[in-house]
Jmol script that loads the backbone (N, CA, C; Angstrom):
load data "model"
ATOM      1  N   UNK A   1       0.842  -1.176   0.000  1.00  0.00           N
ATOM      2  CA  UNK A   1       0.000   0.000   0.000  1.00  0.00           C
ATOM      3  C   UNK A   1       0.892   1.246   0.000  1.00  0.00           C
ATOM      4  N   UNK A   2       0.854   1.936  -0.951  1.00  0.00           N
ATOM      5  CA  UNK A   2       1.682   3.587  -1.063  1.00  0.00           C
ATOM      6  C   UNK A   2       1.087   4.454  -0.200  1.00  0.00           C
ATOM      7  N   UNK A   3       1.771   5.280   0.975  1.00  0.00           N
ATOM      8  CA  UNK A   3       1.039   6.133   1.401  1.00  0.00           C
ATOM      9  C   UNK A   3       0.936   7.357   0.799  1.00  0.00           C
ATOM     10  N   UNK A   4      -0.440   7.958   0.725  1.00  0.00           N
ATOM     11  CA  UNK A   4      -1.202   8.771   0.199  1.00  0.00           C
ATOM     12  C   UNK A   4      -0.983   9.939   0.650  1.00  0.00           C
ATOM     13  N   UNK A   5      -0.820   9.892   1.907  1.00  0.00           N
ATOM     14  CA  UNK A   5      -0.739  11.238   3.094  1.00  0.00           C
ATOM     15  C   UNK A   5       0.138  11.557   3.831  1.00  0.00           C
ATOM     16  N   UNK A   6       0.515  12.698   4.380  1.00  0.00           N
ATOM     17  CA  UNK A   6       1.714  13.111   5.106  1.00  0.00           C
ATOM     18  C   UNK A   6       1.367  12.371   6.731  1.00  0.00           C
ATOM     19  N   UNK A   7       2.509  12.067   7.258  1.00  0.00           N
ATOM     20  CA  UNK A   7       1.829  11.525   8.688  1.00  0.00           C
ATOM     21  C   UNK A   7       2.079  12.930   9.637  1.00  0.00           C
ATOM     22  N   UNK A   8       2.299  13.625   9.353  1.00  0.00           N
ATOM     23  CA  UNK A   8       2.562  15.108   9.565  1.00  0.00           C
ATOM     24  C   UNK A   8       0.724  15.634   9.625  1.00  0.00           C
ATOM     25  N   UNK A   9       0.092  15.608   8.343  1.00  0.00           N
ATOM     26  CA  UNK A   9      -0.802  16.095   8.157  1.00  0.00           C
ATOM     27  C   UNK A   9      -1.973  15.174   9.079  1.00  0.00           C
ATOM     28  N   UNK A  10      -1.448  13.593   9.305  1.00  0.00           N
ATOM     29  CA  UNK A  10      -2.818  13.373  10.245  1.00  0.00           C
ATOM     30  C   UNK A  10      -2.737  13.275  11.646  1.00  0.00           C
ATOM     31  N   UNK A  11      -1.341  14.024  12.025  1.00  0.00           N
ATOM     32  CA  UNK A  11      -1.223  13.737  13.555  1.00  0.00           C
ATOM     33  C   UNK A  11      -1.771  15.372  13.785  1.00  0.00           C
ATOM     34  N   UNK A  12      -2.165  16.574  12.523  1.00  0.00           N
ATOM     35  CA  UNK A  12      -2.165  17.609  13.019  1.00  0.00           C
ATOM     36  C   UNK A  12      -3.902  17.960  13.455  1.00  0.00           C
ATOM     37  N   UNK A  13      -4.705  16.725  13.594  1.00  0.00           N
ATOM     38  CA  UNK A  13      -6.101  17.180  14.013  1.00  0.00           C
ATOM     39  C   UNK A  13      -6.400  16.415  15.084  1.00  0.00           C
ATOM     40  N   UNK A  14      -6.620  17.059  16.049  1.00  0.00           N
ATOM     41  CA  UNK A  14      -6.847  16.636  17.318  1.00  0.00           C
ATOM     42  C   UNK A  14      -7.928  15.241  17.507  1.00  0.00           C
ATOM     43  N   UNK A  15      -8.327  14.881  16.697  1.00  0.00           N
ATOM     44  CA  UNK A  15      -9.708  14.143  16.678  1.00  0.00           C
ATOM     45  C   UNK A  15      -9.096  12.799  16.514  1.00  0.00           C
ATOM     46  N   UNK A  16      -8.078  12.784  15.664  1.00  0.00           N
ATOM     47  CA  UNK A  16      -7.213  12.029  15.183  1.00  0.00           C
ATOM     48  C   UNK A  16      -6.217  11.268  16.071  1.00  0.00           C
ATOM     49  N   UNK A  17      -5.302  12.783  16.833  1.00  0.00           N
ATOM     50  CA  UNK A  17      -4.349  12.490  17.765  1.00  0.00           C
ATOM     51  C   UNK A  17      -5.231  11.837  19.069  1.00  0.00           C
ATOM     52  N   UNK A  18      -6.887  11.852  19.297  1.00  0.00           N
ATOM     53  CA  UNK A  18      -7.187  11.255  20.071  1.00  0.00           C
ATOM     54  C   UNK A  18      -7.267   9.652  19.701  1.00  0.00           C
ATOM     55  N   UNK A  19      -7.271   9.321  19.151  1.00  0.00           N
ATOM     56  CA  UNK A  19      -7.890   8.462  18.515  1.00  0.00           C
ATOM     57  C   UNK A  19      -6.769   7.415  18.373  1.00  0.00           C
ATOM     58  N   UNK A  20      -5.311   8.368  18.028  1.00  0.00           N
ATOM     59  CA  UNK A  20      -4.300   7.443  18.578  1.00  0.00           C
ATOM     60  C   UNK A  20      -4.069   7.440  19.661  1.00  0.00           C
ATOM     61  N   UNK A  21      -4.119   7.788  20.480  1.00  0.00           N
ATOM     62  CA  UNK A  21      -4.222   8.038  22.200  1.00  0.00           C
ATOM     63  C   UNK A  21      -4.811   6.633  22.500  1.00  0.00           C
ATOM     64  N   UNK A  22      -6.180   6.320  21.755  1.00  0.00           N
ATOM     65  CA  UNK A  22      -6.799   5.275  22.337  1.00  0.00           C
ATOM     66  C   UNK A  22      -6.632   3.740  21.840  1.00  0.00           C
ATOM     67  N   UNK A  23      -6.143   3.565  20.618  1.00  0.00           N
ATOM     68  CA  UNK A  23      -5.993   2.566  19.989  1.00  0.00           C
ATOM     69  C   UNK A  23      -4.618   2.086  20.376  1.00  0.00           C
ATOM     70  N   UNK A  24      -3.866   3.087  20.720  1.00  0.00           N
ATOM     71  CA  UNK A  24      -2.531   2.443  21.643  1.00  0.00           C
ATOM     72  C   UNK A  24      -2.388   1.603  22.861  1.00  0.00           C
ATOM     73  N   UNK A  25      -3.660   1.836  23.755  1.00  0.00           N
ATOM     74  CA  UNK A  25      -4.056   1.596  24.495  1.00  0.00           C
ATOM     75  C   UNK A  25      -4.648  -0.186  24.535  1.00  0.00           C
ATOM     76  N   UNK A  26      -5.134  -0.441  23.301  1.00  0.00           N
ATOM     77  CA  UNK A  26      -6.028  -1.538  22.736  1.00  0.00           C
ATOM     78  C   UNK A  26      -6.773  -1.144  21.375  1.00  0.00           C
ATOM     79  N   UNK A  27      -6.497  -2.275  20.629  1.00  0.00           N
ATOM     80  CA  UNK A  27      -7.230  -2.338  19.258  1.00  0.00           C
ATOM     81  C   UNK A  27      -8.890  -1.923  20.106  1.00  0.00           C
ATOM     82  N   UNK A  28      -9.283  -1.194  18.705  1.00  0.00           N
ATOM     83  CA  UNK A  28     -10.878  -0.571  18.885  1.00  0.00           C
ATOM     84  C   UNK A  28     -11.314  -0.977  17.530  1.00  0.00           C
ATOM     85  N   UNK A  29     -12.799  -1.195  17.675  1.00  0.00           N
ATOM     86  CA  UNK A  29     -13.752  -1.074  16.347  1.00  0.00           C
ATOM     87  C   UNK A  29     -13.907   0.222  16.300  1.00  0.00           C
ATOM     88  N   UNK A  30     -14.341   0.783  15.037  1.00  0.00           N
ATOM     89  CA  UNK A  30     -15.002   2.007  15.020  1.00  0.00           C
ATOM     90  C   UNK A  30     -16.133   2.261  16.031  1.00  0.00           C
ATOM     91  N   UNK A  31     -16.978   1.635  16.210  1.00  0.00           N
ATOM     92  CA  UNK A  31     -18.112   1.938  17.004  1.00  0.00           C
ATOM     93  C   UNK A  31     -17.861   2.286  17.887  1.00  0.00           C
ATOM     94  N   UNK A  32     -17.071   1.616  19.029  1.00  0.00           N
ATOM     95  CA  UNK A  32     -16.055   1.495  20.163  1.00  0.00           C
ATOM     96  C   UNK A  32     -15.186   2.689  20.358  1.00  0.00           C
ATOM     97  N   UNK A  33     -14.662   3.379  19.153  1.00  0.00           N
ATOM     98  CA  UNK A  33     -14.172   4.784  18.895  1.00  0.00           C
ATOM     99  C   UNK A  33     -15.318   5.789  19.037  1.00  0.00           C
ATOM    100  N   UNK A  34     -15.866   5.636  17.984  1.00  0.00           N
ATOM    101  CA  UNK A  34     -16.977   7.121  18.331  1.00  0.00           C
ATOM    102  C   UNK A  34     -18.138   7.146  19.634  1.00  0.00           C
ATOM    103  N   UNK A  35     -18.050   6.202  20.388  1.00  0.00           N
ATOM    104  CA  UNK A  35     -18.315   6.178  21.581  1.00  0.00           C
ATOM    105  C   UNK A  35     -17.421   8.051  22.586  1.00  0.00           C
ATOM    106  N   UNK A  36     -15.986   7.756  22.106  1.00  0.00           N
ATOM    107  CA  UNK A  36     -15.461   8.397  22.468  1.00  0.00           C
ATOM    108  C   UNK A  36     -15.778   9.618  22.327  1.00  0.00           C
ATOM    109  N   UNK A  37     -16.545  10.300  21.372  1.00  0.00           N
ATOM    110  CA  UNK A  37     -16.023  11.827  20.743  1.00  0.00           C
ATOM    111  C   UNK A  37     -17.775  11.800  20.284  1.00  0.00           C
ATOM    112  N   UNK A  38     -18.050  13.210  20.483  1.00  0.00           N
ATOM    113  CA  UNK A  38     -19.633  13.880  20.352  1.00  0.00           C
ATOM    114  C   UNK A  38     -19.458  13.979  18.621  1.00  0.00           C
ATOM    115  N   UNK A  39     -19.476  12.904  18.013  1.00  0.00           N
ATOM    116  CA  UNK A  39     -19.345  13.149  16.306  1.00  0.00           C
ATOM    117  C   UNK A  39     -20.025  11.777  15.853  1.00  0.00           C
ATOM    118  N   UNK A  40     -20.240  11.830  14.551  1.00  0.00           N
ATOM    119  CA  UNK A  40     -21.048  10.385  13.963  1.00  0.00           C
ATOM    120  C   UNK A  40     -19.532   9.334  13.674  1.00  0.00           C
ATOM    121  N   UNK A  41     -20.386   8.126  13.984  1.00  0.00           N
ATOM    122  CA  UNK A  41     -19.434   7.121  13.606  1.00  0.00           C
ATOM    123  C   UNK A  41     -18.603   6.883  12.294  1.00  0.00           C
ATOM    124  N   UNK A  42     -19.605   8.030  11.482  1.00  0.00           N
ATOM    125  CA  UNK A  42     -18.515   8.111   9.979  1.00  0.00           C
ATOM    126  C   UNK A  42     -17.520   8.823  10.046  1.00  0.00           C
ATOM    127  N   UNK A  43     -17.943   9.856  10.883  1.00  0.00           N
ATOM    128  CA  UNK A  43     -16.670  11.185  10.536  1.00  0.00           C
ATOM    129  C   UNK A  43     -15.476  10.603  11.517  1.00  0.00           C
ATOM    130  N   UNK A  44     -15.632   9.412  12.408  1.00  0.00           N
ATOM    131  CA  UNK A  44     -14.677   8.923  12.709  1.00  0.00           C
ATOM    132  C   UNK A  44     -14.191   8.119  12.400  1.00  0.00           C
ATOM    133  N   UNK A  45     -15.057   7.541  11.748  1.00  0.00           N
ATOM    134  CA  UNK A  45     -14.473   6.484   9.681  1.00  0.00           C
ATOM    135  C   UNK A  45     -13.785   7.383   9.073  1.00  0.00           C
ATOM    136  N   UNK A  46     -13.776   8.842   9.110  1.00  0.00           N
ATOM    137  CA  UNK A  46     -13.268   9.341   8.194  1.00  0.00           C
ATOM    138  C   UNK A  46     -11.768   9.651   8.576  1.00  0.00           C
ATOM    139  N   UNK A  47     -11.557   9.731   9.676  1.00  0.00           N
ATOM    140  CA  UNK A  47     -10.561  10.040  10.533  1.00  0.00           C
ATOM    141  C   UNK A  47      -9.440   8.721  10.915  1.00  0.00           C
ATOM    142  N   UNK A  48     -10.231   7.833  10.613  1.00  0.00           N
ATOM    143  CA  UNK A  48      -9.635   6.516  11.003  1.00  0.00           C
ATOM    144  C   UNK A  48      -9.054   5.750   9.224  1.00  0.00           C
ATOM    145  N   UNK A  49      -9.761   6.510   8.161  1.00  0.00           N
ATOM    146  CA  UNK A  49      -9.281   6.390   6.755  1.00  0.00           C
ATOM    147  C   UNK A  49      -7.882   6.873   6.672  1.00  0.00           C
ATOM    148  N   UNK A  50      -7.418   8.447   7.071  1.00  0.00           N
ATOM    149  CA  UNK A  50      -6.822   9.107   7.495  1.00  0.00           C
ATOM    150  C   UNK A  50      -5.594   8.731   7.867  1.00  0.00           C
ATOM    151  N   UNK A  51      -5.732   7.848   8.940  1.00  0.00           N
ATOM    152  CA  UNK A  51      -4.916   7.557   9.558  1.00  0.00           C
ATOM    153  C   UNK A  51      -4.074   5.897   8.674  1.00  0.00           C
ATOM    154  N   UNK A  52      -5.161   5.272   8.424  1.00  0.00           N
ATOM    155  CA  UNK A  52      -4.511   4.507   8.105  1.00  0.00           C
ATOM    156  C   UNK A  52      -3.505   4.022   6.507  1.00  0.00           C
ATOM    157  N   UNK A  53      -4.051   5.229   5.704  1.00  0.00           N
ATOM    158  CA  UNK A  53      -3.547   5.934   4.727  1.00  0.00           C
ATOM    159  C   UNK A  53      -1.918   6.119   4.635  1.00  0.00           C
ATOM    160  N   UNK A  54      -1.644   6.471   5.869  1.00  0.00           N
ATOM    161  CA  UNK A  54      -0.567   7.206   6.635  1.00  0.00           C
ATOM    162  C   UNK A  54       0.221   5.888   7.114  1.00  0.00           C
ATOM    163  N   UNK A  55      -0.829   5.082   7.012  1.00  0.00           N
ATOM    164  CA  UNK A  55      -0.144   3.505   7.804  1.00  0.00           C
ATOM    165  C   UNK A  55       0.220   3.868   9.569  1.00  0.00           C
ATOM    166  N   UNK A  56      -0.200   4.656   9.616  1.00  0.00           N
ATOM    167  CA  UNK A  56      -0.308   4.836  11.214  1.00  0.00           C
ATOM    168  C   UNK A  56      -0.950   4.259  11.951  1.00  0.00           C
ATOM    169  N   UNK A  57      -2.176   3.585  11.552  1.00  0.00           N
ATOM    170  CA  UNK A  57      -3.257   2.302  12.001  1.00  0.00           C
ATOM    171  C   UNK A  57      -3.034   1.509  10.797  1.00  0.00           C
ATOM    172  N   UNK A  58      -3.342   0.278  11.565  1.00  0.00           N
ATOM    173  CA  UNK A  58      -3.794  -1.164  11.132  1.00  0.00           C
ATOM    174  C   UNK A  58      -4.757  -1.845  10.932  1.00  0.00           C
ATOM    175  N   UNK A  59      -5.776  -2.443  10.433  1.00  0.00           N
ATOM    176  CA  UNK A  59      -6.983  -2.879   9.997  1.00  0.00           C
ATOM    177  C   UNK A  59      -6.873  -4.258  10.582  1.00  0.00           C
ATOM    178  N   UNK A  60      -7.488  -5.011  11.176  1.00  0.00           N
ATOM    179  CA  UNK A  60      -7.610  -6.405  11.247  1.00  0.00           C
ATOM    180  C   UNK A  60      -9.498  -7.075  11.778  1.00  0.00           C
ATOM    181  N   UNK A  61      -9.510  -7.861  10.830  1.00  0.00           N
ATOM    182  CA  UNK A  61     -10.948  -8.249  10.794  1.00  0.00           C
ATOM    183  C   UNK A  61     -10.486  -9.659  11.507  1.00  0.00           C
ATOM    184  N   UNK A  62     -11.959  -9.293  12.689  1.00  0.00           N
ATOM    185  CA  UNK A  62     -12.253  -9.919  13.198  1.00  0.00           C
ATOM    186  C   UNK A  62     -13.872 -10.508  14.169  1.00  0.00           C
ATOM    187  N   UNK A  63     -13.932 -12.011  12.748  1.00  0.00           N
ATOM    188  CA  UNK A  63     -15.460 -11.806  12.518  1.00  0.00           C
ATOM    189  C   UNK A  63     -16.185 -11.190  11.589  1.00  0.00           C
ATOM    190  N   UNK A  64     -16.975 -10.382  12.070  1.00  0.00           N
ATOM    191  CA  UNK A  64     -17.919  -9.134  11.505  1.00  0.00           C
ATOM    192  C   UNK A  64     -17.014  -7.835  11.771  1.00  0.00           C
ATOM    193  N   UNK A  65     -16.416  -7.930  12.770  1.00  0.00           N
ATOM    194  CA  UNK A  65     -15.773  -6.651  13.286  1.00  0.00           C
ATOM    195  C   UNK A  65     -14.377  -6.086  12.634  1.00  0.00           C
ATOM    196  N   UNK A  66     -13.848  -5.157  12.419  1.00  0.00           N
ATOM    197  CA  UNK A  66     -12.847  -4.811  12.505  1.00  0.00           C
ATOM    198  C   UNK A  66     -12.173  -3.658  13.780  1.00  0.00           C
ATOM    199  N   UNK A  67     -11.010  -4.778  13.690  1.00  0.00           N
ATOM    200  CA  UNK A  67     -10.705  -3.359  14.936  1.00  0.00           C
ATOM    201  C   UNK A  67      -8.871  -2.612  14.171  1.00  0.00           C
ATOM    202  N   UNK A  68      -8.648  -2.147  15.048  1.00  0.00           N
ATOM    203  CA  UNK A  68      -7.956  -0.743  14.413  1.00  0.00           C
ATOM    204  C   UNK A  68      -6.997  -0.627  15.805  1.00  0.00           C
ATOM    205  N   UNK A  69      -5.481  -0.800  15.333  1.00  0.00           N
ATOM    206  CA  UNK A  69      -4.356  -0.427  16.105  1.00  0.00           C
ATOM    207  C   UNK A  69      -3.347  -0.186  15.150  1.00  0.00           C
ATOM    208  N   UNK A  70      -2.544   0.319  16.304  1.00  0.00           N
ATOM    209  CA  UNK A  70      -1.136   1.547  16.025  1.00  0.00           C
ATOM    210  C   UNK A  70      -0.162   0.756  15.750  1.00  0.00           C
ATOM    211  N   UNK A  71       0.312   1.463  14.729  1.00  0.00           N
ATOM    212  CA  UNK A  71       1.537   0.654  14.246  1.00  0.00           C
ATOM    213  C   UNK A  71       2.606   1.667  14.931  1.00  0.00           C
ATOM    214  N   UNK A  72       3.150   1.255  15.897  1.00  0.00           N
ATOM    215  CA  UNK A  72       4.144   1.940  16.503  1.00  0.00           C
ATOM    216  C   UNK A  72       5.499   2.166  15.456  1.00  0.00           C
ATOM    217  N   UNK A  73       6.087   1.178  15.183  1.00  0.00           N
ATOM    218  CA  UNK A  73       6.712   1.461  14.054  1.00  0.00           C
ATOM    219  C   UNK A  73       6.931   2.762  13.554  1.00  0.00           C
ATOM    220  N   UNK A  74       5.868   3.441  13.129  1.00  0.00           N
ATOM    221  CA  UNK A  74       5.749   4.280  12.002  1.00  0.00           C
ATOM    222  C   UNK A  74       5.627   5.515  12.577  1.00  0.00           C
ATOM    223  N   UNK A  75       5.213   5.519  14.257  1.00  0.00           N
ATOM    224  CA  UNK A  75       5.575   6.554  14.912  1.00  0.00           C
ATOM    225  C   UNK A  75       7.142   6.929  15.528  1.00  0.00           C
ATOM    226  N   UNK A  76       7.399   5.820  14.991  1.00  0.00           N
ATOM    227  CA  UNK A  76       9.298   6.374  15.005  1.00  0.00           C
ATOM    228  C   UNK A  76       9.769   7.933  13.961  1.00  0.00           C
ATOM    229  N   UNK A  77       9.058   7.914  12.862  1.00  0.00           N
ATOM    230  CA  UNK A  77       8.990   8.743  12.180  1.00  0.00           C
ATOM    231  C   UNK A  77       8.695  10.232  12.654  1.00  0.00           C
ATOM    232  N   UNK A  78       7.815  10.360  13.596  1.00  0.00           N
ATOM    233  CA  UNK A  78       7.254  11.199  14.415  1.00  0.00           C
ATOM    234  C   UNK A  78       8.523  12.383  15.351  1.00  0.00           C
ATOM    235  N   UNK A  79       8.740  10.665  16.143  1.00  0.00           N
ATOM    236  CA  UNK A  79      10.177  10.602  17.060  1.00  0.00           C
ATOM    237  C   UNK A  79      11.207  11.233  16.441  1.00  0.00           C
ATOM    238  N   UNK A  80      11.784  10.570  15.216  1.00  0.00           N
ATOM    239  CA  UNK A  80      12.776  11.292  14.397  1.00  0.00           C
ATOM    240  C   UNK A  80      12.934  12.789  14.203  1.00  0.00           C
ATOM    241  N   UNK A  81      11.862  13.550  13.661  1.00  0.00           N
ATOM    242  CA  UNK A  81      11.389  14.643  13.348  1.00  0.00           C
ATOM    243  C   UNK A  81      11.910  15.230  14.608  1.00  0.00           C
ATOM    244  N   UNK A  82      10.865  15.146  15.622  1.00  0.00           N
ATOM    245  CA  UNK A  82      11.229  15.615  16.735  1.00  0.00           C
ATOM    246  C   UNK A  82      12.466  15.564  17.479  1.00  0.00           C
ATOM    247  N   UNK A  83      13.086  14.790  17.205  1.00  0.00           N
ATOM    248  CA  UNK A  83      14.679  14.807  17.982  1.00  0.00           C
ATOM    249  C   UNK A  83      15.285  15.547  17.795  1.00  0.00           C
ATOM    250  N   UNK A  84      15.770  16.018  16.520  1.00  0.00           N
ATOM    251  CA  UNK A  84      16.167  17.234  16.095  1.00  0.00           C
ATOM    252  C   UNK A  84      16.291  18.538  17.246  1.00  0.00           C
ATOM    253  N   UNK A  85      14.996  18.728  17.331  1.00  0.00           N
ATOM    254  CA  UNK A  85      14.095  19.835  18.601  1.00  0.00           C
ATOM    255  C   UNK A  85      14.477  19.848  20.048  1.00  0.00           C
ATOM    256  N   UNK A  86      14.427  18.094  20.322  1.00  0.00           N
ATOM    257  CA  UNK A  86      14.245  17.740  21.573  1.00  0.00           C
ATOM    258  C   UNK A  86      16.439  18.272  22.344  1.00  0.00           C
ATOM    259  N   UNK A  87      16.852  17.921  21.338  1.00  0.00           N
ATOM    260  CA  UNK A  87      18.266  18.138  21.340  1.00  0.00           C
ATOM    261  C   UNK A  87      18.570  19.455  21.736  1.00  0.00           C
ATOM    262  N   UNK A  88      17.936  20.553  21.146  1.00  0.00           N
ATOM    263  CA  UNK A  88      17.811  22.070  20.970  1.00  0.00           C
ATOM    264  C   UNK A  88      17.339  22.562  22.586  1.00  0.00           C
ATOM    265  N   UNK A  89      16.244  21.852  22.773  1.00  0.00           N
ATOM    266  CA  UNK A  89      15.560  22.487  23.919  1.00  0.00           C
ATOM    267  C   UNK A  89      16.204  21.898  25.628  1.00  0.00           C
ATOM    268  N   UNK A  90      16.847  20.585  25.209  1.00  0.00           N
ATOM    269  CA  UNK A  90      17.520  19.936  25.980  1.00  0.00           C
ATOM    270  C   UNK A  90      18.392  21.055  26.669  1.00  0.00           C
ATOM    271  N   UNK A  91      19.301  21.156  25.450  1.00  0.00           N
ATOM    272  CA  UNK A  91      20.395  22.122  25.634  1.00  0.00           C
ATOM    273  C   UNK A  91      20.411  23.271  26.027  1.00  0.00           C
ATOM    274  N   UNK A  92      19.543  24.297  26.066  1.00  0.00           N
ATOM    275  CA  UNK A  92      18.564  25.401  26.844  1.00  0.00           C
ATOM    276  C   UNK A  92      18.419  25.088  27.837  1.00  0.00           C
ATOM    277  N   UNK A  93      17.560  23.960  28.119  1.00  0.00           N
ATOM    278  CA  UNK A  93      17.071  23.664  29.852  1.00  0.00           C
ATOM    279  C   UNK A  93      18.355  23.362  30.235  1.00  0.00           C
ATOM    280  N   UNK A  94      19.634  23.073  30.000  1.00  0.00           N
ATOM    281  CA  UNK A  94      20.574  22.548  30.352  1.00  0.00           C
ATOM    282  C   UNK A  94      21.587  24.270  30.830  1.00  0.00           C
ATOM    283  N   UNK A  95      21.154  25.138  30.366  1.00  0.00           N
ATOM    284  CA  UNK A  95      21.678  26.057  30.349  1.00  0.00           C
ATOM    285  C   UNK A  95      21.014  26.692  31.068  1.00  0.00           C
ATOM    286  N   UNK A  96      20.207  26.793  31.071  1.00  0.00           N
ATOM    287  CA  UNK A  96      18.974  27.461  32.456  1.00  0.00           C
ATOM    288  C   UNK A  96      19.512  27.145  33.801  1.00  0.00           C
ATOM    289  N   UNK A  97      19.267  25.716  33.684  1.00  0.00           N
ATOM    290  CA  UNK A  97      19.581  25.398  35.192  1.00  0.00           C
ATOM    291  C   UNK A  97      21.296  25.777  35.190  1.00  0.00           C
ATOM    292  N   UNK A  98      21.861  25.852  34.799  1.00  0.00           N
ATOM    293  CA  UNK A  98      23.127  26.263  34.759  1.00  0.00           C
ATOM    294  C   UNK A  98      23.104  27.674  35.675  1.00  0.00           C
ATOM    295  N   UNK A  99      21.814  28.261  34.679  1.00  0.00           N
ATOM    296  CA  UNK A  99      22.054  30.266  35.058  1.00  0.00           C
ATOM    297  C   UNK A  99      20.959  30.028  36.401  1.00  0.00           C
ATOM    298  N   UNK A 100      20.764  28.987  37.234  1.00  0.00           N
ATOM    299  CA  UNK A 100      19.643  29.172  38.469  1.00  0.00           C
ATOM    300  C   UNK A 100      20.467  28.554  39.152  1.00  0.00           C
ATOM    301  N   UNK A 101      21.376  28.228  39.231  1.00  0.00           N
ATOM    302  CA  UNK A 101      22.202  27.453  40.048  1.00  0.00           C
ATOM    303  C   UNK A 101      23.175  28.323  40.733  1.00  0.00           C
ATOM    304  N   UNK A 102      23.647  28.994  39.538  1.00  0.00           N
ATOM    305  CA  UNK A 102      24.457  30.138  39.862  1.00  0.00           C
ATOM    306  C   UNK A 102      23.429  31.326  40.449  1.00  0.00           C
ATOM    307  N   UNK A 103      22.824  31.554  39.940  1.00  0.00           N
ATOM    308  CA  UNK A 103      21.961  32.438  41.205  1.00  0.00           C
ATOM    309  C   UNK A 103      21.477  32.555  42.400  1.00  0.00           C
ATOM    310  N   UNK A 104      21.112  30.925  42.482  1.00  0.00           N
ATOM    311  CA  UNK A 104      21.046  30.278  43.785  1.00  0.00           C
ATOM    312  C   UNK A 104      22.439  30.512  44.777  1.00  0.00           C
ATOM    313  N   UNK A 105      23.039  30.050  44.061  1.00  0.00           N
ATOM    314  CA  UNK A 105      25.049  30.244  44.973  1.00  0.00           C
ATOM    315  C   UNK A 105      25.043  31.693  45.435  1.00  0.00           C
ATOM    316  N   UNK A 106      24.874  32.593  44.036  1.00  0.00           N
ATOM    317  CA  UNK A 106      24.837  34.330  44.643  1.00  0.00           C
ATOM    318  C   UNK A 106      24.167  34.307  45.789  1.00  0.00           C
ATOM    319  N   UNK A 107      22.688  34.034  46.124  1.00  0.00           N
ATOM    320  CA  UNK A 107      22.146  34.590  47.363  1.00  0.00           C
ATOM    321  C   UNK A 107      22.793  34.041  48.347  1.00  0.00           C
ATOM    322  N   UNK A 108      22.788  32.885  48.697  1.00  0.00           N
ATOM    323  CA  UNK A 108      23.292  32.723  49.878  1.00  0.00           C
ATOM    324  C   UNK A 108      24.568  33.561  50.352  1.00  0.00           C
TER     325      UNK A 108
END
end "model"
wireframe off; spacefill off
backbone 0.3
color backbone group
C-alpha cells in the first residue's frame, strides 16, 4: 500500500491524535471509537481512513468486526522529526539550570 498522506498532516487534528491516544491503548472497532467523541461514527471512519492511509493504524478483521491499532513502528517517524528539537531544547534547559544554580550560589 503507497502512502497517500503526510503523517505530519494526520497527527495535526486533534480528533485524530485522540484516537491514537486510544488505539494504543487496545485495538478498537469504530463503534467502540466514536463512543469516544460527540461526532457520527462516519466522521470517525473518516478520521480513522486518514490515519490509516498514513499507515499509522492497522486494519484487522475480526469476525464481523474490525478493529484498528497503532503501528508503533511508524511513529518512530514522528520521534525522528522531533529529535532534532528535543536536542535544541535539551540544551537550553541545560543552560537554564546552569544560570539558576548560579543564582542560587549568589544569594546565599
Amino acid at each position: 500500500m503507497e502512502t497517500r498522506r503526510d503523517i505530519f498532516q494526520a497527527i495535526a487534528d486533534p480528533t485524530r491524535r485522540a484516537i491514537i491516544a486510544l488505539i494504543a491503548l487496545q485495538a478498537m472497532t469504530p463503534n467502540a471509537l466514536a463512543e469516544h467523541f460527540h461526532t457520527s461514527r462516519q466522521a470517525v471512519s473518516k478520521h480513522i481512513k486518514i490515519l490509516t492511509e498514513c499507515e499509522l493504524v492497522k486494519q484487522e478483521q475480526q469476525g464481523r468486526e474490525i478493529y484498528y491499532s497503532l503501528q508503533i513502528k511508524k511513529m518512530k517517524e514522528i520521534d525522528k522529526w522531533l529529535d532534532q528539537f528535543r536536542k535544541l531544547w535539551e540544551t537550553q534547559f541545560n543552560q537554564l539550570d546552569t544560570v539558576l544554580a548560579t543564582l542560587k550560589k549568589q544569594k546565599k
